[in-house]
Backbone bond lengths (Angstrom), bond angles and torsions (degrees), N, CA, C in turn:
res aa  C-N    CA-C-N  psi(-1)  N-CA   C-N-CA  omega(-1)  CA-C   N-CA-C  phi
1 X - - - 1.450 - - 1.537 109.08 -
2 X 1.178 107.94 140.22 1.867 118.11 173.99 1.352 109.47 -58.22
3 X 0.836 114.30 123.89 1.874 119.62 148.10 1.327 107.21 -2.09
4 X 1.472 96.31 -80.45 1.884 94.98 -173.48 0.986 138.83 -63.07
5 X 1.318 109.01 -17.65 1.586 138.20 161.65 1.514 124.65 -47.88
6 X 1.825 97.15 -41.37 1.680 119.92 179.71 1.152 83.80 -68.88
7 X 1.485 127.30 -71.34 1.655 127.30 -148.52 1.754 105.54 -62.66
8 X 1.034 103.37 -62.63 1.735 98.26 169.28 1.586 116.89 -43.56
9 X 1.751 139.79 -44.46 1.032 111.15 156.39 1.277 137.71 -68.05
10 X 1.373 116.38 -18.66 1.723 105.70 155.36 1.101 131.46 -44.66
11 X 1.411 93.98 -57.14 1.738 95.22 -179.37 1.524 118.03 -75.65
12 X 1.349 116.31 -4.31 1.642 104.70 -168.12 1.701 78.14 -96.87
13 X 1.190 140.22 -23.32 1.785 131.93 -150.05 1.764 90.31 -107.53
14 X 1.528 127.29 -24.04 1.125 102.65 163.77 1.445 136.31 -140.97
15 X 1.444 123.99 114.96 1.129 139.03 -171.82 1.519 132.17 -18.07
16 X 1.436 115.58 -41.08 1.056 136.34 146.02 1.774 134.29 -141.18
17 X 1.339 103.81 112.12 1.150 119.17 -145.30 2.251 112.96 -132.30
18 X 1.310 90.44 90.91 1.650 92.90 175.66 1.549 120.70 -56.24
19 X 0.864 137.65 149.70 1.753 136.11 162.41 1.914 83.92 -129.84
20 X 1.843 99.10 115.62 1.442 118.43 161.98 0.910 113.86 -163.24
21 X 1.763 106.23 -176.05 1.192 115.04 -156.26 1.452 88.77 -93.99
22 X 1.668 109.10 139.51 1.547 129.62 -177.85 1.407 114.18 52.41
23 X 1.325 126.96 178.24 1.514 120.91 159.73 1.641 145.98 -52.11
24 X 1.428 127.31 150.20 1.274 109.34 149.92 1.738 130.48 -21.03
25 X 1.211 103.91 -63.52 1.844 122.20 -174.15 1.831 98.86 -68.30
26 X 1.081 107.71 -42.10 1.874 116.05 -172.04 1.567 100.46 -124.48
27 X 1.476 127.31 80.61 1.037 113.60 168.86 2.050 108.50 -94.45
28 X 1.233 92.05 151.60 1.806 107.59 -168.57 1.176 113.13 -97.52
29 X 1.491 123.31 19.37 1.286 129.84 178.54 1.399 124.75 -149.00
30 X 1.191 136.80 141.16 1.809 112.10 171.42 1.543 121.23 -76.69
31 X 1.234 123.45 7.85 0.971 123.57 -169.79 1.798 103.25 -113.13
32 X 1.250 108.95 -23.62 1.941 114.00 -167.31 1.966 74.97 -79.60
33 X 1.762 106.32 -48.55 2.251 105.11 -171.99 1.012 116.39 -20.26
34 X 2.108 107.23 -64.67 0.941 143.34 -156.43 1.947 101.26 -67.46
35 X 0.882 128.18 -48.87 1.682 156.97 158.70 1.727 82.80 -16.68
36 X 0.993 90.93 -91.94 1.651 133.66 -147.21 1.606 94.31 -53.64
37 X 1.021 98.06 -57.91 1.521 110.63 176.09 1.574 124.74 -46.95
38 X 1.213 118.82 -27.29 1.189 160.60 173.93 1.488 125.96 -75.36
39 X 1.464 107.68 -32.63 1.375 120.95 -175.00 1.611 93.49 -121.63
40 X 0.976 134.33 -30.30 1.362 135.70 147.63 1.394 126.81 -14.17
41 X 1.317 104.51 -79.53 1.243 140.47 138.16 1.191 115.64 21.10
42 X 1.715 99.94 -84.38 1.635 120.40 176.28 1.085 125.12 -75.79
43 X 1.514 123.34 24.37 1.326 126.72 176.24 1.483 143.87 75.69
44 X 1.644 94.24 -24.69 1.171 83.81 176.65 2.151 138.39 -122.66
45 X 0.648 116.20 -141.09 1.500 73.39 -170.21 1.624 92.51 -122.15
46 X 1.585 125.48 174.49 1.156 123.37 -158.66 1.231 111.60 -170.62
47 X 1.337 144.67 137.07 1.502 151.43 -148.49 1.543 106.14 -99.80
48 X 0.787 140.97 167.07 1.544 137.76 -158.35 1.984 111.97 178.19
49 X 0.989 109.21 136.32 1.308 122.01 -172.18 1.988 111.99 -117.93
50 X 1.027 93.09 114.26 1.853 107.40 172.23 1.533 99.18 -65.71
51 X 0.967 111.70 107.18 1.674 129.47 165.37 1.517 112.49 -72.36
52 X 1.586 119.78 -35.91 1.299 119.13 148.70 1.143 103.75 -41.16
53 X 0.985 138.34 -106.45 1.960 166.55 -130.64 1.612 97.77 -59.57
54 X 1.181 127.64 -38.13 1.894 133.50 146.03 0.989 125.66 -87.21
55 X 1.601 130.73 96.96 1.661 121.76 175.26 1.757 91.60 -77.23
56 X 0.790 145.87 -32.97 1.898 124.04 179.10 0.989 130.45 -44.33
57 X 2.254 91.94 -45.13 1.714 90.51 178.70 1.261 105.57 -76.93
58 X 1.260 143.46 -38.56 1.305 154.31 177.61 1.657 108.65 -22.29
59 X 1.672 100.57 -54.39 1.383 106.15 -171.73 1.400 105.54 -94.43
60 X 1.262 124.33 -9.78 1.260 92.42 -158.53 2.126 92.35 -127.83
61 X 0.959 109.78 12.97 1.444 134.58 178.71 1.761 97.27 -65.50
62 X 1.569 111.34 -66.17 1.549 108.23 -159.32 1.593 106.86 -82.57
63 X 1.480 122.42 -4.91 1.247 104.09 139.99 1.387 139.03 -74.95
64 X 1.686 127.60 -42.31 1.371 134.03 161.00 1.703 90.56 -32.80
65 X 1.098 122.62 -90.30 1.630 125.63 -152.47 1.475 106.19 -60.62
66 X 1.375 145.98 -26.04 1.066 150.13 159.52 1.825 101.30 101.85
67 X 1.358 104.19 19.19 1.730 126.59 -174.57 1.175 97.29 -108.21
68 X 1.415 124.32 134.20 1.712 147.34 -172.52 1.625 102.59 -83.83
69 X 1.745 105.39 -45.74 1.260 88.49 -169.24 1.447 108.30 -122.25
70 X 1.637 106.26 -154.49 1.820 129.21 176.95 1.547 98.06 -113.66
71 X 1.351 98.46 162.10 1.482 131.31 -40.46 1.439 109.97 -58.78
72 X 1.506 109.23 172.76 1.596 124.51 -178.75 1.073 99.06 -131.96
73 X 1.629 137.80 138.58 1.177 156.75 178.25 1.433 97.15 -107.64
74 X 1.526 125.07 117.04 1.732 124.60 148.38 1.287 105.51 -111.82
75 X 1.467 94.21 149.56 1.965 106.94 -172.07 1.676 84.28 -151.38
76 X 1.578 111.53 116.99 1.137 137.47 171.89 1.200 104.14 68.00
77 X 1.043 149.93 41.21 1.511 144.66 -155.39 1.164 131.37 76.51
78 X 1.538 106.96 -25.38 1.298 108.39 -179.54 1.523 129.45 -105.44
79 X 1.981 111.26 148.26 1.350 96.51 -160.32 1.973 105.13 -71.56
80 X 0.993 102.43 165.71 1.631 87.68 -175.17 1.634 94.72 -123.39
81 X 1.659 102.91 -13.87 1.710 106.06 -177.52 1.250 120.40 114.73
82 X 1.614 117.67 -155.46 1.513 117.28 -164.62 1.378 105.25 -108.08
83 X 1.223 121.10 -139.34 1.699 140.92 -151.38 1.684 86.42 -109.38
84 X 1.583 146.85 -12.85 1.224 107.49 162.55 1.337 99.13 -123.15
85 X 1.089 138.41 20.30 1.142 113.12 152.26 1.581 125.70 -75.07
86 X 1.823 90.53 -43.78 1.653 99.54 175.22 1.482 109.56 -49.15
87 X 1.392 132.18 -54.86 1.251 139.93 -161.37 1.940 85.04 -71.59
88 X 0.683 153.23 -93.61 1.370 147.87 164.60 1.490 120.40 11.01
89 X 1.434 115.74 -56.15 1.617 124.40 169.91 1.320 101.04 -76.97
90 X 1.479 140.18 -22.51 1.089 145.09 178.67 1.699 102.72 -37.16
91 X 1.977 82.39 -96.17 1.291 107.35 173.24 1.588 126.02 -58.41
92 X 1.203 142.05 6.26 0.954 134.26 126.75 1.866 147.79 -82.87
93 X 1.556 91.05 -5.47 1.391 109.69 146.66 1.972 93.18 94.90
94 X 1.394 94.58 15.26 1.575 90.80 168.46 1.392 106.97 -88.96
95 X 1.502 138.07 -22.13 1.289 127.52 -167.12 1.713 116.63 -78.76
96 X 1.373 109.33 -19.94 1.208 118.43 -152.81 1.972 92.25 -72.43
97 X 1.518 101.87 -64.08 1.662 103.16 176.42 1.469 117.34 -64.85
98 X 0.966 133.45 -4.52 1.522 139.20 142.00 1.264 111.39 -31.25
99 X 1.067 114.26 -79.76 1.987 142.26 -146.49 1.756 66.25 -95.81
100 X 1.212 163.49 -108.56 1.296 131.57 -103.17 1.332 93.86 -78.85
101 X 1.135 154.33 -44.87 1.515 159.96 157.33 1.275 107.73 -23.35
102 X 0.872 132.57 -57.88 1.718 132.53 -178.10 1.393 88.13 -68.00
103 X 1.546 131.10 -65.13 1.811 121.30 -145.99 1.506 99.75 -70.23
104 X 1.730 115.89 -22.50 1.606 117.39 179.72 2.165 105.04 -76.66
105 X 1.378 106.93 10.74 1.115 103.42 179.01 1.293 117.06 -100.59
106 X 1.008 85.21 -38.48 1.896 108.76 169.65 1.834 131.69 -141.44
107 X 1.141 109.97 162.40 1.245 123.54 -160.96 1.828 110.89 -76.21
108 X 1.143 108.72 1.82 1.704 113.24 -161.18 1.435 102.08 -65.85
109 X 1.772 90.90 140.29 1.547 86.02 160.87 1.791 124.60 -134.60
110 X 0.811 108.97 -158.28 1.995 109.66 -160.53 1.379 88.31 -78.93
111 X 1.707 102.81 98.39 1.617 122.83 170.82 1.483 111.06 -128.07
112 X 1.084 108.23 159.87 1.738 111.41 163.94 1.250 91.26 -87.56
113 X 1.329 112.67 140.69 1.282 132.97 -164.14 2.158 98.49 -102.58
114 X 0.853 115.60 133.86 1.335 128.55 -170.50 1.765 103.54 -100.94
């Protein structure tokens, strides 16, 4: 399977879905923490991909999304962006009905996404 192929079934198989550096529990960056922390937050749970642990998707991720960097937040397909925007919809209280809307769409829960 293509590269883009992987990344497109992630995102089409999960509703809300991080690509960062290290895990939720061990994140490897302050910015994937800050992410995570954020989507945390809202309760509900969400699949996430180590960009360490794949150098393909790593490289070949911020072209598919047309995004330079980590982390990337998708919610329903769509990219929604990095660590300040999320923290941005956070604290203004747009992120929260986001993420429960997508997780009320589907059943997913906080997996590494394959």
């Amino acid at each position: 399977m293509d590269i883009n192929d992987t990344i497109k079934e992630q995102i089409d198989n999960n509703p809300i879905l991080l690509y960062m550096k290290g895990s939720p529990n061990q994140p490897q960056c302050g910015f994937s923490a800050r992410t995570v922390q954020a989507l945390m937050a809202c309760g509900e749970r969400f699949a996430y991909v180590d960009i360490l642990a794949n150098p393909d998707i790593r490289t070949h991720l911020p072209q598919y999304a047309n995004w330079p960097t980590f982390p990337q937040l998708w919610v329903a397909g769509e990219l929604i962006g990095g660590c300040d925007i999320v923290t941005e919809m956070f604290e203004s209280g747009e992120l929260e009905p986001l993420i429960k809307s997508a997780a009320a769409a589907s059943t997913g829960s906080e997996q590494a996404a394959s």
